[in-house]
GUTI-508032 format. One record per residue (C-alpha): residue number from 1; residue in one letter; x, y, z. Coordinates in steps of 0.2 Angstrom, whole numbers. Layout:
N
n|res|c1|c2|c3
NUM|A|X|Y|Z
...
***
This chain:
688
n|res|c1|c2|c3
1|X|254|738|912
2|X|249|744|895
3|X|267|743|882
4|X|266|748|864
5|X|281|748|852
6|X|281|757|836
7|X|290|754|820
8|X|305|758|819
9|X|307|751|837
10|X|322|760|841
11|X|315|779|836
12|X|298|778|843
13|X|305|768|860
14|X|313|785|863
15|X|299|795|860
16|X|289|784|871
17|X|301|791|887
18|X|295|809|885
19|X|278|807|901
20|X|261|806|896
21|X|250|823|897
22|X|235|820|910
23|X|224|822|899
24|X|213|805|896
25|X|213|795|880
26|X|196|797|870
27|X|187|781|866
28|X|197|782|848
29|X|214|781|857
30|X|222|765|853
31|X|224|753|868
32|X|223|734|874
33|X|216|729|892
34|X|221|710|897
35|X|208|714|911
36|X|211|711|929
37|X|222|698|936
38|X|213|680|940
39|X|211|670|954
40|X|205|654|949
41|X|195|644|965
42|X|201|628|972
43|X|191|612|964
44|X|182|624|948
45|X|196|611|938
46|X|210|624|935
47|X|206|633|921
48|X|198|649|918
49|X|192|660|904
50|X|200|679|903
51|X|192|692|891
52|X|204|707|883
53|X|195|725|876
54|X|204|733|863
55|X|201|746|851
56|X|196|740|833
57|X|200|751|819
58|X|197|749|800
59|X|208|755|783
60|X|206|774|779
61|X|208|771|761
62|X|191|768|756
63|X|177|784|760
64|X|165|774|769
65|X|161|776|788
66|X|153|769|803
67|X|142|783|814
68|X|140|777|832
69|X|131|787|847
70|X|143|786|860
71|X|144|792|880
72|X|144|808|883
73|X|155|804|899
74|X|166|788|896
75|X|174|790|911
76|X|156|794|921
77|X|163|808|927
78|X|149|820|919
79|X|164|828|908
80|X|169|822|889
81|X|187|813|888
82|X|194|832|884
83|X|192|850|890
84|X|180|862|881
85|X|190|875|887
86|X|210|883|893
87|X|214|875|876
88|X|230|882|869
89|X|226|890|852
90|X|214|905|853
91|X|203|908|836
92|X|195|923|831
93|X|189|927|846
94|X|184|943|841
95|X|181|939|823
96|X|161|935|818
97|X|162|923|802
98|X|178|920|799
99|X|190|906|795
100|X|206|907|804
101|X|225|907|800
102|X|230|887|789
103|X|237|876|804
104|X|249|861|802
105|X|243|846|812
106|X|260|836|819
107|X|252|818|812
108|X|245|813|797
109|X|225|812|796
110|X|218|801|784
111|X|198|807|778
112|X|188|798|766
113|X|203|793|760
114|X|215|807|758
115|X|232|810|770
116|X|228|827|777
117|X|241|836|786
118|X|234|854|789
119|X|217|863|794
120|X|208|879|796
121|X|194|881|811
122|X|178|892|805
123|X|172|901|819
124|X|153|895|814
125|X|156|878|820
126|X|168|871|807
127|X|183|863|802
128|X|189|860|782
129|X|207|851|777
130|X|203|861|760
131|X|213|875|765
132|X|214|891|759
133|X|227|905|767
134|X|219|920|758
135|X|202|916|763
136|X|202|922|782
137|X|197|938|792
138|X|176|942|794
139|X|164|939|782
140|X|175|921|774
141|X|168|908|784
142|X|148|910|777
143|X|133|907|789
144|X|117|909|779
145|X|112|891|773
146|X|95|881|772
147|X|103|863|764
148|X|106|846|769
149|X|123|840|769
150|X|133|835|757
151|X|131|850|748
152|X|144|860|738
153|X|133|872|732
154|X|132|885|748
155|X|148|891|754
156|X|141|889|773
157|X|143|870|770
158|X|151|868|752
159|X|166|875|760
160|X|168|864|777
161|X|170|844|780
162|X|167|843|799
163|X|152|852|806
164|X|153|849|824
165|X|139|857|822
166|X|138|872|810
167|X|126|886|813
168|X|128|904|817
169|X|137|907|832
170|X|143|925|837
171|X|162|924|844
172|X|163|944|844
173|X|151|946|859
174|X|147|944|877
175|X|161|938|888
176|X|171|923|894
177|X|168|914|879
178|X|180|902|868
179|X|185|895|851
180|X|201|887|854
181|X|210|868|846
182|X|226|860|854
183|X|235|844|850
184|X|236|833|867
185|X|241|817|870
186|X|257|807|864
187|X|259|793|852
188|X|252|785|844
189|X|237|793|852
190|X|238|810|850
191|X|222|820|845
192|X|219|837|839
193|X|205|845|849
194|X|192|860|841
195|X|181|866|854
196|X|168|880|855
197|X|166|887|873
198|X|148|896|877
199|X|149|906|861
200|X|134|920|859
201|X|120|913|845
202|X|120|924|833
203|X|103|936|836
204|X|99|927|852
205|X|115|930|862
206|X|108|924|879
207|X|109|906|872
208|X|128|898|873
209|X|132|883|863
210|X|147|874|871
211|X|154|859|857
212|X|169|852|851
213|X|177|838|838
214|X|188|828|841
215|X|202|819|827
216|X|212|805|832
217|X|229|800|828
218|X|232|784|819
219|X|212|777|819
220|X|207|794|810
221|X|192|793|819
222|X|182|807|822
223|X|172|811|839
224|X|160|826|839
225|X|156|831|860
226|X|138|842|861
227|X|139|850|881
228|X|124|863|875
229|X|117|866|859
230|X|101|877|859
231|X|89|886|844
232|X|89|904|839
233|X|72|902|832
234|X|71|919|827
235|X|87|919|816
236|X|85|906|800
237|X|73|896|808
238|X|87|889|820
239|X|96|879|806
240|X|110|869|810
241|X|118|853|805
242|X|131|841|810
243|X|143|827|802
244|X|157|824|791
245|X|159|828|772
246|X|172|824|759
247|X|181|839|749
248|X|171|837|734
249|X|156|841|744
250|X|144|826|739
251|X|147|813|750
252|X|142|816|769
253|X|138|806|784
254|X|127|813|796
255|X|118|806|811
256|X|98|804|812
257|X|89|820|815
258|X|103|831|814
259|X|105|836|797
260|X|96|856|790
261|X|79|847|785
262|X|78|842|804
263|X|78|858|813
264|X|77|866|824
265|X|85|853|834
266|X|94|855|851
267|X|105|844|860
268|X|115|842|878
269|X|127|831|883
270|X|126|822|868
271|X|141|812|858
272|X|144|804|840
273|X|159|796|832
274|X|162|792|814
275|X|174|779|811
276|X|182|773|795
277|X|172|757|788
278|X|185|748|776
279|X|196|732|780
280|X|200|727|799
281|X|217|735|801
282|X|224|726|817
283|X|230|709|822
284|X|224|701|840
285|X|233|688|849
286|X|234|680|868
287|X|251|675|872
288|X|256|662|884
289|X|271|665|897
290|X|284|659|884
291|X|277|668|870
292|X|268|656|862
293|X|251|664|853
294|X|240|653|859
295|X|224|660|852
296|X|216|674|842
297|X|199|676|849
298|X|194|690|864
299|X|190|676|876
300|X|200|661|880
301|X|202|648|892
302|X|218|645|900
303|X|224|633|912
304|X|241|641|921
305|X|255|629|921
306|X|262|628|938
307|X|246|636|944
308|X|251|654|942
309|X|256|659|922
310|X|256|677|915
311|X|246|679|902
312|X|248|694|888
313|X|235|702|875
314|X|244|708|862
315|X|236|719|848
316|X|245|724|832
317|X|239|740|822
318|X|242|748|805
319|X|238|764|801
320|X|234|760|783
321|X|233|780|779
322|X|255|780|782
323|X|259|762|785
324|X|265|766|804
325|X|264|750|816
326|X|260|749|833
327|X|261|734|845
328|X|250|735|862
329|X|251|723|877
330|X|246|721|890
331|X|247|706|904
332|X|236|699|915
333|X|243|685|931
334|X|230|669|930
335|X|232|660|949
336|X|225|644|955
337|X|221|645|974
338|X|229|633|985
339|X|220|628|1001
340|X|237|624|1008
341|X|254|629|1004
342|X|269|614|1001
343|X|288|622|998
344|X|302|609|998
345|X|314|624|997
346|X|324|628|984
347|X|334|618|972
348|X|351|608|979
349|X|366|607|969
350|X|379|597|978
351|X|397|598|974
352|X|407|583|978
353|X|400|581|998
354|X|385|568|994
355|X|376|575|1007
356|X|359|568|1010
357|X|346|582|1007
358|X|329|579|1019
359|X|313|584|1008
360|X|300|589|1021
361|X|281|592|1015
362|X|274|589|1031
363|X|255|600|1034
364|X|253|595|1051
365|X|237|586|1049
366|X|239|567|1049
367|X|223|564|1038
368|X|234|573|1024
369|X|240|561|1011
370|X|259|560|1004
371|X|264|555|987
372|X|281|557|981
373|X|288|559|965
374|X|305|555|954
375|X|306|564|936
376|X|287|564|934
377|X|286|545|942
378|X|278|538|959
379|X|290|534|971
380|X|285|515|975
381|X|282|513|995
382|X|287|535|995
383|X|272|541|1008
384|X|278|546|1021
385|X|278|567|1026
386|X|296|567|1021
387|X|308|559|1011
388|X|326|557|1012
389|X|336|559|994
390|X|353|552|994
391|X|368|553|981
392|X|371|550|969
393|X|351|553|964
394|X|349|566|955
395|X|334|573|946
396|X|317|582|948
397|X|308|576|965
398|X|293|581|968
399|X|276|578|982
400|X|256|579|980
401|X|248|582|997
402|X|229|578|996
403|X|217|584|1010
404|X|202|572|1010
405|X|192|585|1015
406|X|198|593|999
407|X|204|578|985
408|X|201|590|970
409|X|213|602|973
410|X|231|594|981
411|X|245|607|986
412|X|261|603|974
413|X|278|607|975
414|X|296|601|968
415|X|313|603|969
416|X|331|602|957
417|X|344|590|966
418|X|359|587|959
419|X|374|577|963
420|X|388|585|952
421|X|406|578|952
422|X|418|595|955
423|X|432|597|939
424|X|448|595|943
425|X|463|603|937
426|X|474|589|930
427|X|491|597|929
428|X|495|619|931
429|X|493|628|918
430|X|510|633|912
431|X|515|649|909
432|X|516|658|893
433|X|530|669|884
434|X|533|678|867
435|X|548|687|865
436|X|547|706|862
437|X|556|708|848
438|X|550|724|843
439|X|540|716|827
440|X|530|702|835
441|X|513|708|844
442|X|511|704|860
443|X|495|690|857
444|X|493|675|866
445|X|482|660|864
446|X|477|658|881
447|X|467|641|875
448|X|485|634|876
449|X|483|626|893
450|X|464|621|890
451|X|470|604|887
452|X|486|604|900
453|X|470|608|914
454|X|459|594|908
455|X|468|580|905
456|X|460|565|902
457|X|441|573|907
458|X|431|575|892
459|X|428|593|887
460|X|410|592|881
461|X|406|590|901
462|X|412|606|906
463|X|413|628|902
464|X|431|631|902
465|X|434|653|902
466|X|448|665|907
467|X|448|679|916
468|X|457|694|922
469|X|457|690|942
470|X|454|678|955
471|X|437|687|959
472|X|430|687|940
473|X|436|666|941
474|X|426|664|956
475|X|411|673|952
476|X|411|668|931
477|X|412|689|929
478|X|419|697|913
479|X|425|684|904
480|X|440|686|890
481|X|429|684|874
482|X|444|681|863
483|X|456|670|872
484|X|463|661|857
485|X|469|680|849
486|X|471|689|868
487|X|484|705|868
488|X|493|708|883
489|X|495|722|891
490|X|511|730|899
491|X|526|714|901
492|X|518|704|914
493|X|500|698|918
494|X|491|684|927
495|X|478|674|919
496|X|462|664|932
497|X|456|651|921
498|X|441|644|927
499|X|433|625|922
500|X|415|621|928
501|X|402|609|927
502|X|390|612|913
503|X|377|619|926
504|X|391|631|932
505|X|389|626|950
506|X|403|615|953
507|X|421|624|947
508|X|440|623|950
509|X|452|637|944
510|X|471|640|943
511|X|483|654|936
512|X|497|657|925
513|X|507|671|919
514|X|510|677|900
515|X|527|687|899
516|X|529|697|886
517|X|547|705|888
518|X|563|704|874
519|X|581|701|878
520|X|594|716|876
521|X|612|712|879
522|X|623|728|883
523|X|639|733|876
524|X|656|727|883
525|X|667|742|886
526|X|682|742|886
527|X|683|738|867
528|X|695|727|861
529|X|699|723|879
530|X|717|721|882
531|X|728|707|893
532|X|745|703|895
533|X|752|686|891
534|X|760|685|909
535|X|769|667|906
536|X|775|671|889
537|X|763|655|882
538|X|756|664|867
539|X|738|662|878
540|X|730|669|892
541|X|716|664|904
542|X|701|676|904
543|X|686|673|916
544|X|673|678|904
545|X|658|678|914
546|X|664|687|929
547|X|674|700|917
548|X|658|704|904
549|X|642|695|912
550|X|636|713|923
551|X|638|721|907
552|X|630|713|897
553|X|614|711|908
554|X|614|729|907
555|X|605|729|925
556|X|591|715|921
557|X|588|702|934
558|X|602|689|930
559|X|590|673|937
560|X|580|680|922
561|X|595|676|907
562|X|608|663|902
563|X|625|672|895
564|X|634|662|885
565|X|651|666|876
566|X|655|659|859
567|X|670|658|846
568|X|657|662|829
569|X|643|673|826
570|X|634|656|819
571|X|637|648|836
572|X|632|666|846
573|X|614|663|834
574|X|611|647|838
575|X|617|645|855
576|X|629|630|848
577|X|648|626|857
578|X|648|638|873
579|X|664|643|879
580|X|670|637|896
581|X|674|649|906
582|X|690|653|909
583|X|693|652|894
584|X|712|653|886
585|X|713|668|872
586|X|726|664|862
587|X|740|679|856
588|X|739|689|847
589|X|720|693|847
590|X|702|683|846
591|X|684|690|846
592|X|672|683|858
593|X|654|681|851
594|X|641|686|866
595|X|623|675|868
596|X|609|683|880
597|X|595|675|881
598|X|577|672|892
599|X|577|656|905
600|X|560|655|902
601|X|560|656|882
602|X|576|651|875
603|X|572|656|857
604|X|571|674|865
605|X|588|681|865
606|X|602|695|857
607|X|618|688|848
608|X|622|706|842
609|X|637|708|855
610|X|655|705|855
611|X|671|710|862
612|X|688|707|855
613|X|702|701|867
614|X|722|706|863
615|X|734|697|869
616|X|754|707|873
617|X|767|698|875
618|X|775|703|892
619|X|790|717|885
620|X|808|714|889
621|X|817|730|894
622|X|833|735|893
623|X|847|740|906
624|X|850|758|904
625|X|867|769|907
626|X|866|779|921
627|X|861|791|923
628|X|877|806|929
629|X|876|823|932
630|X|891|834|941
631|X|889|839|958
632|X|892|857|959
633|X|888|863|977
634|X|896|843|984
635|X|880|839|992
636|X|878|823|984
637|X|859|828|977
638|X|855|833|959
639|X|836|833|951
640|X|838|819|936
641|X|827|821|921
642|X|822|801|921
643|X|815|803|903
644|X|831|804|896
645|X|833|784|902
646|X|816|780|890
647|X|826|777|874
648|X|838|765|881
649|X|825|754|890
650|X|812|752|877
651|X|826|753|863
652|X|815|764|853
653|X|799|754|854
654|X|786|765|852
655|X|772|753|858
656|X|780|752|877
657|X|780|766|888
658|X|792|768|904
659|X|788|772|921
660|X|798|773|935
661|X|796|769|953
662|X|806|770|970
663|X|806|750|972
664|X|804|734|964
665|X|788|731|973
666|X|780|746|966
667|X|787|743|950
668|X|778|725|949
669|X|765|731|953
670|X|763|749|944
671|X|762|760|958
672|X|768|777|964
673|X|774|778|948
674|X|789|793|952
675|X|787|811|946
676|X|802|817|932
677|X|813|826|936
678|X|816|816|951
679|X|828|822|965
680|X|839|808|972
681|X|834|800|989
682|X|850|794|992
683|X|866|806|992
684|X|879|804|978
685|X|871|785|972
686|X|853|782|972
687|X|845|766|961
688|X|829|769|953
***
């Protein structure tokens, strides 16, 4: 699998999503091949060479190049890496002599060292970065010429720095031909491609010359593709010339016998590059399966560790023309082949049982010989086709089995067993509360029973981590990453906390609870509340909790909260010198002091309550006159106003009221208090 990651990583990793076109990559694309995966015999010793291709380039900054005949076909299909025509851009197609409309290209281009960015197409076989936006329409792109290149001198040439070739070629006639360029491919190897499609010779329009250059992203190399170029031999001599110039016109590179002086020439299915010549621009390296560079040359022997390693050629470019940077891997798997396959199964890890764990290698040949192994060393007397581990042994065990047929190469396996001690919770967690006062967060340092769980076992042996729910405990998901600082949310919640062994095999876990609630004591009503000092003592008994304890709950759970009643605001705060209850209020009045507070966070409670208690002194009424009224109609019946008695029962208090009843019961006890005016039940004599 081929990788390449830009910098900036993050930018051109998005980039790198967007597919690739199906276009091939040209043999000036950047890439690495690691070459095929590796199988190394049995008996060759193990190791193996592996051999990467990659592409070189070289800086842009200096004006020297490389010129290089190259396949016409890469790929051996009989085609050029990309299409002479269907390309997207159409150019003067009915235009003879002309150079087209400036284009912009979407990467920078480095030539003879210079960052071009745009381009115009001539349609006489050339290609100039020396643009010009008023020079275009027929008659600007010049065609009669009989110099050698460089030359700045004859517009046909002086004008133009890729000639791909240039000679002249008649666009405006015959039919089906094609001057087109499009850019293809993504980066960092995107190309833009110039092609001539079975354009008429001018004067010999029979003849088709089908050509094209190629300009490459990042190695700024350039690739010029010949399907057919004939000779008009009967317009200028045939002339024609092809290669690269610089702007100034008197430095160009052309290939041998292919320059003015060397027509007429033909050509078909014919290729050239021209490849910047400065400084090597890229960085090889073979990685190992850890990422270890482990050498810097092409080829290298390796020797897989384990017999079977991945392997990765890695190749850093820098386009010295912008400073961009591109990393290509690519990986290659290198396996020894074992006549014979040994697998011990896979690792044990024993949690308290001290099972015995039965290590069979057994080939079913009884020439095969056994060896095994503790931590790298020979078990003494260990030869047998199995062998038997018991606890508490822990360690790496391993086995060679050797067939004498076949003593150079033995089948190897190991296995991980391990004998691990389970934690232990040493006492439950507790659980934790902070009162909601209404200032303090709701933050908890769950870490608080880290050291009520372990006990006496050392904390360096084991991953202690708290969790939301039993399920996260068990499986070690979602940890709480700050449970020294942890903010609850709602009132309640329950916390797993989980304690393994360092290989997080063995574990144990337990819960507590963090409570995060205030205390809010309700109001007393009546207030003052009023009692009668029935005995005349100066005191009176009050059961305060059974008179004030529902209202001051307010409705909260009463198993949740102590009530307490105190004689000072200062005891009420501190909690200091309950009252017993009963408890005897002494006359006239006294004020009561109320406590609510948590049963599970004492320092958690409301003093802000109170109720004041009066004590009356039971009232002494006064015998009233009678109450008389003449009998006119002899009936013995008459409606009394029993108001008018008021005055000489209470003598005037006006702190006592009066009310009257048909018995002493009712009176005692304050009912069926009797209507005034009140009619007589009892004819001529009635008591009230």
């Amino acid at each position: 699998m081929k990788k390449y990651y830009p910098l900036p990583l993050l930018v051109i990793l998005l980039v790198m999503l967007i597919p690739q076109n199906n276009f091939a990559q040209g043999p000036g694309s950047l890439f690495v091949d690691a070459g095929p995966d590796v199988v190394i015999p049995c008996g060759s010793g193990g190791c193996t060479n592996i051999t990467a291709d990659y592409l070189e380039i070289f800086e842009t900054i200096s004006t020297n190049y490389t010129i290089e005949s190259i396949p016409y076909s890469p790929d051996g299909t009989g085609n050029p890496p990309f299409p002479f025509n269907g390309l997207a851009n159409s150019v003067n197609t009915t235009i003879d002599d002309a150079w087209h409309d400036v284009e912009s290209l979407p990467f920078d281009f480095c030539f003879f060292g210079n960052l071009e960015t745009q381009f115009q197409v001539g349609s006489n076989g050339v290609i100039r970065f020396d643009v010009d936006a008023g020079d275009t329409g027929a008659g600007s792109n010049a065609w009669g010429f009989s110099e050698n290149l460089p030359n700045n001198s004859n517009d046909a040439l002086g004008e133009a720095n890729i000639f791909t070739p240039v000679h002249d070629i008649d666009p405006s006639v015959g039919s089906s031909n094609e001057i087109a360029w499009e850019i293809l491919g993504a980066y960092p190897n995107r190309v833009l491609v110039v092609a001539y499609y079975a354009v008429p010779m001018y004067d010999c329009n029979d003849l088709r010359a089908t050509h094209m250059a190629v300009l490459y992203e990042f190695s700024n190399v350039i690739e010029i593709y010949m399907l057919e170029k004939p000779v008009c031999g009967s317009w200028q001599g045939g002339v024609a010339a092809l290669g690269i110039q610089n702007n100034a016109g008197n430095l160009a590179y052309v290939p041998p016998g292919r320059n003015t002086s060397d027509s007429p020439w033909t050509a078909s299915n014919e290729a050239w590059s021209f490849a910047p010549d400065g400084v090597e621009t890229y960085v090889f390296e073979w990685l190992d399966s850890t990422g270890t560079v482990i050498g810097t040359s092409d080829t290298i022997n390796v020797c897989p560790a384990g017999g079977s390693e991945i392997f990765t050629a890695r190749v850093t470019y820098t386009n010295t023309c912008n400073g961009d940077i591109v990393i290509l891997t690519d990986d290659v798997l290198v396996t020894v082949d074992a006549p014979f396959i040994v697998d011990l199964g896979p690792d044990v890890t024993d949690c308290d049982s001290g099972a015995d764990v039965l290590l069979d290698a057994d080939q079913g040949d009884p020439t095969f010989t056994y060896q095994w192994f503790l931590n790298a060393a020979p078990i003494a007397g260990a030869t047998n086709t199995t062998y038997l581990v018991t606890s508490p042994n822990s360690g790496t065990y391993s086995v060679e089995v050797i067939d004498p047929s076949d003593p150079l190469c033995p089948g190897i396996d190991s296995v991980d067993i391990n004998y691990i001690t389970s934690p232990v919770i040493a006492s439950p967690p507790i659980d934790l509360s902070i009162c909601d006062d209404g200032a303090t967060p709701g933050i908890f340092d769950l870490t608080t029973n880290t050291p009520i769980v372990l006990g006496g076992q050392n904390p360096a042996d084991f991953n202690i981590s708290y969790h939301n729910s039993q399920a996260d405990a068990n499986t070690n998901t979602a940890p709480i990453g700050t449970p020294a600082a942890y903010t609850i949310t709602g009132t309640n919640e329950t916390i797993y906390i989980r304690l393994e062994d360092l290989t997080g095999a063995c574990f144990v876990t337990a819960n507590f609870d963090i409570i995060f609630e205030g205390a809010i004591a309700g109001a007393v009503s009546p207030n003052p509340y009023f009692i009668c000092d029935q005995d005349a003592t100066g005191d009176e008994e009050v059961d305060l909790s059974a008179e004030f304890d529902a209202q001051v709950l307010n409705g909260q759970n009463p198993v949740l909260f102590n009530v307490t009643y105190h004689s000072s605001q200062a005891d009420a705060d501190t909690g200091a010198g309950p009252l017993t209850s009963p408890y005897a209020v002494t006359a006239p009045s006294e004020t009561i002091y109320i406590r609510l507070e948590r049963v599970d966070n004492i320092n958690c409670f409301d003093s802000s309550q109170n109720v004041l208690i009066e004590v009356d002194s039971l009232p002494i009424p006064n015998n009233p006159l009678p109450l008389i009224e003449c009998d006119d109609d002899n009936d013995g019946f008459y409606v009394f106003n029993l108001t008018d008695a008021d005055l000489d029962i209470t003598g005037g208090d006006p702190d006592l009221s009066v009310t009257y009843h048909d018995s002493q019961l009712n009176a005692e006890n304050g009912t069926l208090p009797l209507s005034s005016p009140h009619a007589n039940n009892v004819a001529f004599n009635d008591v009230v």
